[in-house]
VEXFITI-188712 format. One record per residue (C-alpha): residue in one letter; residue number from 1; x, y, z. Coordinates in nm, 3 decimals, always signed. Layout:
a,NUM,X,Y,Z
...
// end
This chain:
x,1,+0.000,+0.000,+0.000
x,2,+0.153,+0.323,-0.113
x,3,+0.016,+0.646,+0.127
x,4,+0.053,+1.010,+0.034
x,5,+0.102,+1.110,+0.359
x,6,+0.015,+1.401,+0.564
x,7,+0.166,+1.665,+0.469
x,8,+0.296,+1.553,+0.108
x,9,+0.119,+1.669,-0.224
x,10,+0.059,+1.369,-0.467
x,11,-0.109,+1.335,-0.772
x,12,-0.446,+1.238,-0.781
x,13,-0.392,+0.952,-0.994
x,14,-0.074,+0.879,-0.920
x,15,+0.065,+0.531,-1.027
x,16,+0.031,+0.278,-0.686
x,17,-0.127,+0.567,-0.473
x,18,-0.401,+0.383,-0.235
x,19,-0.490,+0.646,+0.028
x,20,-0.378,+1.017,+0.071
x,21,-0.361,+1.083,+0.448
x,22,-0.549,+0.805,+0.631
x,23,-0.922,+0.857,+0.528
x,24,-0.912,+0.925,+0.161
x,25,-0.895,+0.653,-0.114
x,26,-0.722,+0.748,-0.434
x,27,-1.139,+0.675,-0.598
x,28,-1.257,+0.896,-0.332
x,29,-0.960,+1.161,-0.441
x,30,-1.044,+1.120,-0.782
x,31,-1.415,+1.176,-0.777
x,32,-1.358,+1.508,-0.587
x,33,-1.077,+1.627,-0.839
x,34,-1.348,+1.624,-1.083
x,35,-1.490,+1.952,-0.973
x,36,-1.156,+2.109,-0.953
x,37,-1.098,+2.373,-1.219
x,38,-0.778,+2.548,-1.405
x,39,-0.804,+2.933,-1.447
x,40,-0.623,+3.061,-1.733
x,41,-0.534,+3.423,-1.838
x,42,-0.614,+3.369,-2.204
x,43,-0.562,+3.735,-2.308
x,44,-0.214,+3.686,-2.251
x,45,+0.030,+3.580,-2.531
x,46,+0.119,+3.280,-2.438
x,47,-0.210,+3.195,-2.190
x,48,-0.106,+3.202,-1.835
x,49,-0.195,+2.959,-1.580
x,50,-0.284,+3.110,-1.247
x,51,-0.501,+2.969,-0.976
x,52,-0.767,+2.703,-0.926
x,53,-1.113,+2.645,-0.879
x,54,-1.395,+2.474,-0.784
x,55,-1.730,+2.421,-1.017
x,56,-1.999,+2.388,-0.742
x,57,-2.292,+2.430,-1.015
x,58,-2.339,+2.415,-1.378
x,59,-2.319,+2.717,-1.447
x,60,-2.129,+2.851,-1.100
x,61,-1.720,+2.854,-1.011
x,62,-1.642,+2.919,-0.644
x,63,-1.271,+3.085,-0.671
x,64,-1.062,+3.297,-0.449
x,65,-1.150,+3.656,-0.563
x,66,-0.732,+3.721,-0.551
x,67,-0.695,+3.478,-0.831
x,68,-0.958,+3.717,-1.119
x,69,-0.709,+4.035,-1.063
x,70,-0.999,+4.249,-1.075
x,71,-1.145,+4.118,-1.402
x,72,-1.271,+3.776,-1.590
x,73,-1.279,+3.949,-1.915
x,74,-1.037,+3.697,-2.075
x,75,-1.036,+3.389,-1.800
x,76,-1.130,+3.033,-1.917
x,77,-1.173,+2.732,-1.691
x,78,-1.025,+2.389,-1.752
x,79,-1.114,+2.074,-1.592
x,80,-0.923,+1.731,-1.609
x,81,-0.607,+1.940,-1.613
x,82,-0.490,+1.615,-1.474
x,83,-0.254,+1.323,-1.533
x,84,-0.371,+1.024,-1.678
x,85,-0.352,+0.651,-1.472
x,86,-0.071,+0.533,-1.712
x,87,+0.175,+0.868,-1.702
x,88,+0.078,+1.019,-1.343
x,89,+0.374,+0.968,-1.050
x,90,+0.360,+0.768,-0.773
x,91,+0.568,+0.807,-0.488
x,92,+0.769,+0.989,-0.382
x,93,+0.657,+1.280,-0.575
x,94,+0.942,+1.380,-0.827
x,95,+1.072,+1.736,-0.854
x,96,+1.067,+1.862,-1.119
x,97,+0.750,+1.688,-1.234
x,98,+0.809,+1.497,-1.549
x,99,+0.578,+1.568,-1.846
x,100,+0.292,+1.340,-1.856
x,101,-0.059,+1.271,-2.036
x,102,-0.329,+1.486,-1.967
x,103,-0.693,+1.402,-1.955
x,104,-0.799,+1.757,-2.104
x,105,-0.595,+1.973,-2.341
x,106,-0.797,+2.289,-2.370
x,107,-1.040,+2.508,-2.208
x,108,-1.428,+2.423,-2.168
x,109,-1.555,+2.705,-1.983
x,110,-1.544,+3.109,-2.007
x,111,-1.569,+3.317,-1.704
x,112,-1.847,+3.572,-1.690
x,113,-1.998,+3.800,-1.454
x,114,-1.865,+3.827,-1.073
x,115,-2.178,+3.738,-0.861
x,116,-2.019,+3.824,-0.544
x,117,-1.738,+3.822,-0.383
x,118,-1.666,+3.859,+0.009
x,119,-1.416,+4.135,-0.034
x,120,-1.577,+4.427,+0.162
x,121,-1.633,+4.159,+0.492
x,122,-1.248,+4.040,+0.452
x,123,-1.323,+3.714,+0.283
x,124,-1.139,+3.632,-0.014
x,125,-1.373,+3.418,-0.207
x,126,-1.563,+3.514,-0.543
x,127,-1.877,+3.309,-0.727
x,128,-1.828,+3.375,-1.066
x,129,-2.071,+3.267,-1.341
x,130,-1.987,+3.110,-1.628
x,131,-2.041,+3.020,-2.000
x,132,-1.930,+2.663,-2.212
x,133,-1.707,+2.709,-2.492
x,134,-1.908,+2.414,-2.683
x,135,-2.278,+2.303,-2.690
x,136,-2.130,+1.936,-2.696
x,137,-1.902,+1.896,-2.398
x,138,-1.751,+1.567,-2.315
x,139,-1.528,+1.472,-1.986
x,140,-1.300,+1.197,-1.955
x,141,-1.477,+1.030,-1.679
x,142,-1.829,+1.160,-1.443
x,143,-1.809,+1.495,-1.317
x,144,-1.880,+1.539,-0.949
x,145,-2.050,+1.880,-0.815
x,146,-1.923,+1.895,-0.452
x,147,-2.192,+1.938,-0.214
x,148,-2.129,+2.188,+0.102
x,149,-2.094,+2.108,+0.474
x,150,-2.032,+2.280,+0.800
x,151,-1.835,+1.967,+0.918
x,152,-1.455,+2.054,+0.925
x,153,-1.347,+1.734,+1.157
x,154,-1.149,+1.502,+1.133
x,155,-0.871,+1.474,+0.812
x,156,-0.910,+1.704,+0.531
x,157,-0.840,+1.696,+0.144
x,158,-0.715,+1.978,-0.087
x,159,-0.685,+1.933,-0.447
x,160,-0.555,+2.160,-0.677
x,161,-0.299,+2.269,-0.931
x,162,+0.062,+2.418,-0.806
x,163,+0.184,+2.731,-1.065
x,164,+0.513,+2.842,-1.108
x,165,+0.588,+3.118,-1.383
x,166,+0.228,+3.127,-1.486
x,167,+0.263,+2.663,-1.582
x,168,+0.015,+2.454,-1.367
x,169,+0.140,+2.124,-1.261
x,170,-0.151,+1.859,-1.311
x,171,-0.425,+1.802,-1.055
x,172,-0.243,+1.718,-0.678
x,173,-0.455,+1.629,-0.341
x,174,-0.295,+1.682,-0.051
x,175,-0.465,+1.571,+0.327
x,176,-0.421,+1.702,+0.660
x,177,-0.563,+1.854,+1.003
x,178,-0.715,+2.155,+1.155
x,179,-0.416,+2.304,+1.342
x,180,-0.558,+2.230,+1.750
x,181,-0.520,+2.593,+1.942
x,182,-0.489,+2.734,+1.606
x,183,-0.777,+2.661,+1.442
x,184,-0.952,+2.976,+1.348
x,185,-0.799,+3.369,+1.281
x,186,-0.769,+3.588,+1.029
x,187,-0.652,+3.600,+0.670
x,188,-0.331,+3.494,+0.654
x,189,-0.152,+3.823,+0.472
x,190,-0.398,+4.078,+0.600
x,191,-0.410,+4.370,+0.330
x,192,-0.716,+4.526,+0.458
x,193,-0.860,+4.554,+0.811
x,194,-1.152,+4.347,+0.715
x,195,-0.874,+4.105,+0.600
x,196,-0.715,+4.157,+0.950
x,197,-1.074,+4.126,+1.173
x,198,-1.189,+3.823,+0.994
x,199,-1.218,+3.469,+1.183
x,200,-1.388,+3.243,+0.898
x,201,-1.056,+3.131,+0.780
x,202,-0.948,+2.811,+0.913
x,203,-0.566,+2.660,+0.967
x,204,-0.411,+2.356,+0.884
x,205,-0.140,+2.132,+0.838
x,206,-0.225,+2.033,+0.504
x,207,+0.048,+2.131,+0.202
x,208,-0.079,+2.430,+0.011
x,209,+0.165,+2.590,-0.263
x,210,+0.132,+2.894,-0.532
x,211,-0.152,+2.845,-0.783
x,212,-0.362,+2.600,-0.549
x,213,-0.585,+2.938,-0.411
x,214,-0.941,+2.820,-0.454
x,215,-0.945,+2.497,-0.508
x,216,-1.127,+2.292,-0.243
x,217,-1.102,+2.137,+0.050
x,218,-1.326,+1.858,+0.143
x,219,-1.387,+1.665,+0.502
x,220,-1.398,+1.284,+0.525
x,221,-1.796,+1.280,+0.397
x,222,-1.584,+1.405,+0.061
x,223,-1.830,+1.750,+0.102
x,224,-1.681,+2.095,+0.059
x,225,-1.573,+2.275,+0.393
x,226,-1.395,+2.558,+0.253
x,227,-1.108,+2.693,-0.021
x,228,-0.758,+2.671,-0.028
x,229,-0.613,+3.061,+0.099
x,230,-0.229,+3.048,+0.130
x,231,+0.069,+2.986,+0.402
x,232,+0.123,+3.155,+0.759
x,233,+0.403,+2.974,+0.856
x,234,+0.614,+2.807,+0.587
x,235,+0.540,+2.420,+0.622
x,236,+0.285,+2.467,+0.908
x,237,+0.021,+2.655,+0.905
x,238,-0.188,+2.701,+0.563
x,239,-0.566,+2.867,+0.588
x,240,-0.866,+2.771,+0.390
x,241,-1.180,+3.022,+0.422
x,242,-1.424,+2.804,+0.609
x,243,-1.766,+2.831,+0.359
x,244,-1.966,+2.684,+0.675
x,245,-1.814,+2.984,+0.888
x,246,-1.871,+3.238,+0.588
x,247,-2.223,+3.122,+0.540
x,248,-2.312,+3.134,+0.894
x,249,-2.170,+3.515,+0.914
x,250,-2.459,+3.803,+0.940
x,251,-2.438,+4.154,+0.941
x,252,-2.641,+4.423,+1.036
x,253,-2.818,+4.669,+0.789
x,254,-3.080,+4.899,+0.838
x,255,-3.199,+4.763,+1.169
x,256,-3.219,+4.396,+0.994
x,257,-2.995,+4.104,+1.046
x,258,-2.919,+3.967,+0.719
x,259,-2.677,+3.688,+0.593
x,260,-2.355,+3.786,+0.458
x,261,-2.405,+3.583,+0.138
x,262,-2.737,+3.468,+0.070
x,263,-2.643,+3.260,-0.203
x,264,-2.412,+3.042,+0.029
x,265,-2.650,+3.035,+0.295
x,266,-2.891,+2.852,+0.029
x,267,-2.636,+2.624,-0.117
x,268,-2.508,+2.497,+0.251
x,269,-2.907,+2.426,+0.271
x,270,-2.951,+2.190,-0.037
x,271,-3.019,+2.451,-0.301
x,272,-2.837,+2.611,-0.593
x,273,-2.576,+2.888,-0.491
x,274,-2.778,+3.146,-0.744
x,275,-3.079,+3.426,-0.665
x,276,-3.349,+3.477,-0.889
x,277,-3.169,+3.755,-1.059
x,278,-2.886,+3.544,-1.146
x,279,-2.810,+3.376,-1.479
x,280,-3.011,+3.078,-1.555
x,281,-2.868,+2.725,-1.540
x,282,-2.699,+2.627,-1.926
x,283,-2.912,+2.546,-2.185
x,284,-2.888,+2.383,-2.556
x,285,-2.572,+2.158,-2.399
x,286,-2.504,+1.813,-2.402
x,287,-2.251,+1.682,-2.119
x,288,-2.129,+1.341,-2.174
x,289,-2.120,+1.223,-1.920
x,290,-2.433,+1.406,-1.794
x,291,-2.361,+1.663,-1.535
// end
């Protein structure tokens, strides 16, 4: 039995992998890497690869709002950015990666319209809307919308894609613990004093790197708890913000008590993550398989 342990950053399908920390198969791993999405600068000449991503609806990414640089004008979204089961590395992950064979090669989705993001409260997340590239879409194997819990127990999963110099590396999972003493605090690099007053961002052991902001982190029920932030302390301490924590904050405006995003607090309840005046779920396209 070959473990990516905790702390270490494998890839998802890496060849002989059977568990990432103690509670997460490589199927398990797999099935929630499905949902995990490339964001790529494609105005740029050539396209740069910058951050990660989780699709949480059809039609709905859940990013860190860092990551859009103030714009989605020219960001696409790429899932299976991943190695296949015949080329990915096993253990010990090498450095440099070697090249291997990826299960996508190109872009599916644009980025649209910001929905929200949680800027002004000192949360960096943003739920951006988006558009397919093709009325025919076809993945390399079932794509897996995440669904949302408060649970943040036990191990933890993140999965995303380490950049360096604007080049992803192929989809990695990485498992760990809430830090005990240390769980909750701020943003890690407070810019703002929102940033600096905020306690919906949670810390952990687990092995974040550059380019991995936003994609997710799931508990041991393999739901979403949160999205990957950045480092405190090199090797130690790395935040997620805590979507159970963010959807649970309220605010007070005009004498009212109101949720800080009401399109979390109805996806952590079994809805969609949209309001009325959102855009409508895709039509006229055909995912094979069905999403």
């Amino acid at each position: 039995m070959s473990v990516c342990s905790i702390g270490a950053r494998c890839h998802v399908g890496g060849k002989g992998i059977t568990t990432f920390g103690r509670k997460f198969t490589q199927a398990k791993a797999l099935e929630l890497a499905s949902s995990c999405v490339l964001i790529i600068d494609v105005g740029a000449s050539p396209p740069l690869q910058v951050a990660s991503g989780v699709l949480i609806a059809p039609n709905v990414v859940l990013c860190a709002n860092h990551s859009l640089s103030g714009a989605t004008a020219n960001l696409q979204g790429q899932l299976f950015f991943e190695c296949d089961a015949k080329t990915a590395p096993g253990l010990p992950p090498p450095r440099p990666p070697p090249p291997c064979t990826l299960l996508s090669t190109a872009p599916q989705m644009k980025f649209g319209n910001v929905l929200e993001t949680g800027s002004s409260f000192g949360l960096d997340y943003a739920l951006v809307a988006i558009s397919w590239l093709s009325s025919t879409v076809t993945f390399p194997r079932q794509v897996t919308l995440p669904k949302p819990d408060y649970y943040y127990g036990g191990e933890l999963l993140g999965i995303g894609h380490p950049v360096s110099s604007y080049k992803a590396e192929p989809t990695q999972a990485t498992a760990g613990n809430v830090i005990a003493g240390a769980a909750q605090g701020p943003h890690h690099d407070p810019v703002s004093p929102a940033e600096a007053d905020a306690k919906e961002y949670t810390y952990t052991n687990i092995s974040f790197t550059d380019g991995m902001s936003g994609g997710g982190v799931f508990n041991e029920n393999g739901r979403l708890v949160g999205i990957i932030e950045g480092m405190r302390k090199f090797g130690k301490e790395n935040s997620f913000l805590n979507i159970g924590l963010v959807a649970s904050k309220t605010v007070s405006s005009g004498g009212a008590t109101k949720p800080v995003s009401d399109r979390l607090k109805q996806w952590m309840g079994g809805g969609l993550p949209l309001l009325s005046s959102d855009p409508p779920a895709p039509s006229g396209v055909t995912f094979t398989p069905p999403l």
